[in-house]
N, C-alpha and C positions, 0 to 999 in steps of 0.2 A: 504494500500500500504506500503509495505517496503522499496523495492527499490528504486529512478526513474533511469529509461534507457534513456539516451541523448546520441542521434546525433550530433558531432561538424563536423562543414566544415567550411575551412578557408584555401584558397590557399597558405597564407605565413606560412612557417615552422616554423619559428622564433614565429610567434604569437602563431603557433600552441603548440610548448613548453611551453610557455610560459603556455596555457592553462592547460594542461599536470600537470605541476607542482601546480597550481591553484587545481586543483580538487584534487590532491595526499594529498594535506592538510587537505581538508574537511570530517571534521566525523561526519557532522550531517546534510541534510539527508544523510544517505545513496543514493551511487551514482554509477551507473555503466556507467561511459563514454567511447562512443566509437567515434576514431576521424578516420578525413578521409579530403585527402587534392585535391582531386579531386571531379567535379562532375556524372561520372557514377559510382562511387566506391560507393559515397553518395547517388545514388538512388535504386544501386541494396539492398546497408544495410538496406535503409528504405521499400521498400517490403520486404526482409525477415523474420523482427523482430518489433513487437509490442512497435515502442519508443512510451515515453512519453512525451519528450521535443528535440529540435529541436534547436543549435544556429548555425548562421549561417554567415558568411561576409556576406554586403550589394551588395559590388561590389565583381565580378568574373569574369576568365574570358572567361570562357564558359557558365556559364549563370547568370542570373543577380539574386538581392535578391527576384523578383517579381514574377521570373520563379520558384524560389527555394519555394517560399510560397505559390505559386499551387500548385506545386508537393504532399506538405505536405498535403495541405489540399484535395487533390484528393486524397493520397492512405493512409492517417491516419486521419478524421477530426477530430478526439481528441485530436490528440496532438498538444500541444503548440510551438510557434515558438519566439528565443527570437533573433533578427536581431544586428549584430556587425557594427557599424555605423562610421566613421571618424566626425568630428561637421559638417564638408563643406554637409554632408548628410543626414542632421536630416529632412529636412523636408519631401523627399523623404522615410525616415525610420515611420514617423507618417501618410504617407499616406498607408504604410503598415497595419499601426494598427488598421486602419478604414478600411484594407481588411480584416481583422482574426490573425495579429500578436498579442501575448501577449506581447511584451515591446521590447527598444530595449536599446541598450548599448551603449555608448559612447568612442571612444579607447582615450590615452593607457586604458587599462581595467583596474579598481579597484575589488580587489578580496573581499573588504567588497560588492560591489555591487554586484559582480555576485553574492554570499553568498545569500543576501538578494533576487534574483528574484530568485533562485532557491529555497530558504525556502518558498518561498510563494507560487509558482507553485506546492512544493510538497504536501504544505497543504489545496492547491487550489484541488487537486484532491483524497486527502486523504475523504475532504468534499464531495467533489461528489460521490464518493465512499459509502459513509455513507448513503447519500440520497438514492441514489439507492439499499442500503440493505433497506432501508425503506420503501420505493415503493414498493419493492417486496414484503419485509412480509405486508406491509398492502394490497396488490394483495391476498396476499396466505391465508391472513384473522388470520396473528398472532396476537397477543395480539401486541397494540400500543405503542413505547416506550421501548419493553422489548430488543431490541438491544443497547441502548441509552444510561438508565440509570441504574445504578446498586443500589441496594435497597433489603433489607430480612425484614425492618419493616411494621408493621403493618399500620403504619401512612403514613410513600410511598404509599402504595398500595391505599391507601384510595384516598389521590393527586391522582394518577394516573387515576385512576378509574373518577373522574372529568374529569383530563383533557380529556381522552378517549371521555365520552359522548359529553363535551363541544365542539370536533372537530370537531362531525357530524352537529355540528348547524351552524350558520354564526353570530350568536351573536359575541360580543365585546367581549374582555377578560380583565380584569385586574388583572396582575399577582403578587403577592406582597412578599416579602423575603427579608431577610437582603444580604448584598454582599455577592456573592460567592456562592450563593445555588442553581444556573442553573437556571434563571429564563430565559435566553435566549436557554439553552438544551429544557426548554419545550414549549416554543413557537414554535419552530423549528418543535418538536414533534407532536405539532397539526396542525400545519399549512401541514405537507405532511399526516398526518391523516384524512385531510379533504378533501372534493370535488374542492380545488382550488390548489389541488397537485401541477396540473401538469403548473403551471402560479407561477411569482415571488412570492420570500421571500426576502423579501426587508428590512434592519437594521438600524434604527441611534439610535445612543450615542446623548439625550440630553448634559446633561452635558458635554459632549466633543466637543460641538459646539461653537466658541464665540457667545455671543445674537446678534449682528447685523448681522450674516449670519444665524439664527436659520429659520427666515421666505421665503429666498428664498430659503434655500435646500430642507423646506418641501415644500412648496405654486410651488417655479420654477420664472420666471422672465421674462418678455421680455426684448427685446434689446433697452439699452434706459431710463429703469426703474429708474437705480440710475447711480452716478460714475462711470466706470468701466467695468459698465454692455455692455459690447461691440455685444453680441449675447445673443441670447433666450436662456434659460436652464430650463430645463425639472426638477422637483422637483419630490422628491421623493415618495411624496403621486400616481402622474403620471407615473411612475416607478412600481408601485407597480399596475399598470391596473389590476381586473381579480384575483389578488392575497393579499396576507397579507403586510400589513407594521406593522414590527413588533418596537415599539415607547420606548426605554430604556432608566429610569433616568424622567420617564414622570413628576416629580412632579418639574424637572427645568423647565416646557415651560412655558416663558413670559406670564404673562396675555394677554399682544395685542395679541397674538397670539392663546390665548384660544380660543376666538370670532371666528375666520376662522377658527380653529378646530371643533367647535361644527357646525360649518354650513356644513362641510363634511359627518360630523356624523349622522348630524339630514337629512339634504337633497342628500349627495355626490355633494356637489356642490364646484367647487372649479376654486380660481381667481387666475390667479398668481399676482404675485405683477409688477406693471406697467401695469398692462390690467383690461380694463372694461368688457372685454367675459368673462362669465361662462361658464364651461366645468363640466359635468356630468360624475361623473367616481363610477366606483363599486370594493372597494376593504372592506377586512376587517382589523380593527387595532387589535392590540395584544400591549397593554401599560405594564408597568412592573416600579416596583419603592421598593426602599429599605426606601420609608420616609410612613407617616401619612399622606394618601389625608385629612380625614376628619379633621383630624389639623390644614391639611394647607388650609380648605374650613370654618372653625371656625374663624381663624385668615383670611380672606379673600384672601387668597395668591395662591387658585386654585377656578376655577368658582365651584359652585355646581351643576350646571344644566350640566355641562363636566362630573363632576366626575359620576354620573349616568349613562351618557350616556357612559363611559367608562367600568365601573364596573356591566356591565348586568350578567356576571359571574365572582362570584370574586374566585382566587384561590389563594390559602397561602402558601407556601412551608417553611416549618420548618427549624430550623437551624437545625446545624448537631448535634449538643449538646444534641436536645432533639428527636431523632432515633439514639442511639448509636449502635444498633444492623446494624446499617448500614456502620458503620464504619469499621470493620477487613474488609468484601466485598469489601468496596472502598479499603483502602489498597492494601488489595492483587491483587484488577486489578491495581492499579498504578507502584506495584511493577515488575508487568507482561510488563505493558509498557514501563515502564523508562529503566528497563533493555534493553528489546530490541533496544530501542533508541539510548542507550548506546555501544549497542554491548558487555554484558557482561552476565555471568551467572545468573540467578535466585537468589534470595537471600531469605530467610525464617526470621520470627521473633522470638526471645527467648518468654517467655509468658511472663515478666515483661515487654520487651516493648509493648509487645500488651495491655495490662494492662495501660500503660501510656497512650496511641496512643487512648483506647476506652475511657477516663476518665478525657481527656481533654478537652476544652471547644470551643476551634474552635473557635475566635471571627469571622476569615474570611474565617470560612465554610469551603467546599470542595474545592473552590481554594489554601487555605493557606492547606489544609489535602497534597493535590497534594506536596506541596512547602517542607513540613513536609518529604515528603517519599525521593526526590528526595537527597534533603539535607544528610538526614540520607544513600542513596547507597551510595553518592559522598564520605561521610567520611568512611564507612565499608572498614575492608581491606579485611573480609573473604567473606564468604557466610551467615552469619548472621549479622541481625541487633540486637546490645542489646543496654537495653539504653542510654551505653556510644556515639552511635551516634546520639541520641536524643537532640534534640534543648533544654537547662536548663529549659525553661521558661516549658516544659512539667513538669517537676520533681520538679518545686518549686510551681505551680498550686492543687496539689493535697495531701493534710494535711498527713503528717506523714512520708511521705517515706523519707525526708531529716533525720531526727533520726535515721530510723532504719538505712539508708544505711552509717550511720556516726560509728556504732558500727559491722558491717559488719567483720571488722580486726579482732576483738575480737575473734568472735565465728561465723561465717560464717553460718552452718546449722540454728544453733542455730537461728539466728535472722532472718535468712529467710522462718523460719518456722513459727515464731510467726508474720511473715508481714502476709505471708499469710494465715492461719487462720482469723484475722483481717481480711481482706480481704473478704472470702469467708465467713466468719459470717454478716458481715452487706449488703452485696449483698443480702441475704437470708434472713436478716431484713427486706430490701427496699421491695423484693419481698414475703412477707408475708409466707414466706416458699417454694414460688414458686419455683422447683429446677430449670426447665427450663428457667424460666423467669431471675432468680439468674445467670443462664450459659451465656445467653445472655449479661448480664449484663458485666460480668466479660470477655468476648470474647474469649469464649470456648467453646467446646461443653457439654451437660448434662452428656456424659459417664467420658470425664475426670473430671468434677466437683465430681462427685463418688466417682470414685478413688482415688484421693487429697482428698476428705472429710475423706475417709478411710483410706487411707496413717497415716493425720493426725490428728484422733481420733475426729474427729469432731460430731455431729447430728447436724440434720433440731433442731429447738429450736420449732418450728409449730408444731412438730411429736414427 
């Protein structure tokens, strides 16, 4: 999605403006708002045109916000509806949201708020979006993943290729990689690759739980249980009925908590906390951890009869560091999206930043690759990035180029010609002569590594 298209209704003109100028601001998402301060104006726009969001006053006064959120959901049930509330009417506006409203707002309106539901509404459907290109190729019987993830090594394909078969199974997964290397893109990945497509994917952040909430969001709670606990709550293992819970950061779960973990695993039996019922449920887990289970099953700090029963298929995802041939790919789609994001032209790389950008070391993987690209459009003034808008720490990471680029004044060709020989001689080192594998390396193609070798008087040292 590029777009999203919203609906406003709101009989006062004044707030209407208000709104007006609200949206005129925002450049990020992208937004095509259309307002309207009546309600047949408001219903003839919504059959016309495919919105995607819906705000609306609570109170009207031809019809009310209740009438207004059937409408929607009888002639568009996808799109979201976000309800404009006074506080005298909030509870009226949350009995809305347990009809089908996505959220509602509280006046006077804050523009960081609306901001904030409408980025999330857009990324809410950008996601479903995604799922359903995935549904379909795995329908059409494409190759799993290959809309997902971007990848040209040989060591991707190979992960891939796991995760692929392991989606047809119902075995456990335990996913393992340092931050930032998509451990949750491929969960995701097998979880709609598999037979429980079409039933929840369900997510928690260990580590982003405090520990004394960690057992009732997984387990669930009745009413009663502890302090506070004023009604039942459904936990998330329960949530995930039918489908995957996919378990992030698994190597923070508290030991007490390991114990009703494995009994889920081993039997699917599960208690909430404050009830003596057991409840029999069938899902599958998907764990994922950037640490050393058997480390922390050495030092006693995770059960070991868990980690088995977690790790029936263990899969590794490499850092980025060591598939550099994956690197200019990733680039260049991040560079395809931020621009658009952006609203700005395309932008290409000179070949010493691509040079920096394949030969650096990623400590935070592809999220930090991401953070790399955007940084570098933010500061370009042209249509190229060279390395002057590259983050330092690339160019003080990788042995020599500080020298050569310190005598640069002197003699300009001169010393960028002996960088690069350097360059393309020890590539062809590492790679035994290999020219292709040398190209890769250096994040070019084999025809221009030719030419540059012939440009400048080079041989294979192999040949």
């Amino acid at each position: 999605m590029k777009i999203l298209n919203i609906l406003i209704l709101d009989d006062d003109l004044t707030q209407l403006e208000l709104l007006k100028a609200m949206f005129s601001r925002i450049e990020y998402p992208r937004c095509n708002p259309v307002f309207t301060a009546d309600a047949a104006s408001f219903s003839e726009q919504l059959a016309s045109f495919p919105f995607d969001l819906v705000i609306t006053d609570y109170y009207m006064p031809d019809k009310s916000g209740s009438e207004i959120l059937d409408l929607v959901k009888n002639e568009r049930p996808d799109c979201e509806v976000i309800v404009l509330t006074s506080g005298t009417s909030t509870t009226e506006a949350i009995e809305l949201m347990k009809r089908g409203a996505y959220d509602f707002i509280i006046k006077p309106i804050s523009s960081e708020v609306l901001l904030n539901r409408i980025t999330k509404i857009f990324e809410l459907k950008n996601l479903l979006q995604e799922n359903d290109s995935l549904l379909k190729a795995i329908g059409s019987k494409e190759i799993p993943f290959s809309n997902q993830i971007i990848f040209q090594s040989q060591t991707m394909k190979e992960v891939i290729n796991i995760a692929s078969r392991a989606a047809r199974t119902d075995a456990n997964i335990l996913i393992q990689g340092e931050s930032g290397t998509g451990k949750e893109l491929f969960a995701r990945g097998i979880h709609y690759s598999s037979k429980r497509k079409h039933k929840p994917f369900v997510t928690v952040n260990i580590a982003a739980l405090p520990e004394t909430l960690i057992e009732s969001e997984l387990f669930g709670h009745v009413k009663g249980a502890f302090t506070g606990a004023d009604s039942d709550h459904t936990g998330l293992f329960e949530q995930s009925e039918g489908g995957t819970l996919f378990i992030d950061e698994a190597g923070e779960i508290p030991l007490h908590i390991q114990t009703k973990l494995l009994r889920i695993l081993q039997f699917g039996e599960l208690q909430k906390v404050g009830s003596g019922k057991i409840k029999w449920i069938d899902i599958r887990v998907i764990a994922a951890t950037n640490k050393n289970l058997e480390e922390l099953v050495q030092k006693g700090l995770f059960r070991e009869d868990l980690y088995y029963r977690l790790n029936v298929i263990p899969l590794y995802i490499p850092p980025l560091r060591a598939r550099k041939e994956d690197i200019i790919p990733l680039v260049e789609h991040y560079i395809e999206e931020i621009c658009e994001k952006h609203q700005r032209d395309k932008v290409t790389l000179t070949d010493e930043a691509a040079f920096l950008l394949t030969n650096y070391s990623y400590p935070g993987n592809i999220r930090e690759l991401e953070n790399i690209i955007e940084y570098a459009i933010a500061l370009s003034r042209g249509n190229v990035i060279t390395r002057n808008e590259l983050p330092a720490i690339l160019q003080r990471e990788i042995p020599g180029i500080q020298s050569v680029s310190g005598s640069l004044e002197n003699n300009y060709e001169e010393s960028m010609e002996a960088f690069e020989s350097r360059l393309i001689t020890e590539a062809l080192e590492s790679a035994s002569g290999n020219q292709s594998a040398a190209a890769r390396t250096l994040g070019i193609s084999e025809r221009k590594l030719r030419s540059r070798m012939a440009i400048l008087g080079l041989k294979n040292p192999f040949r």
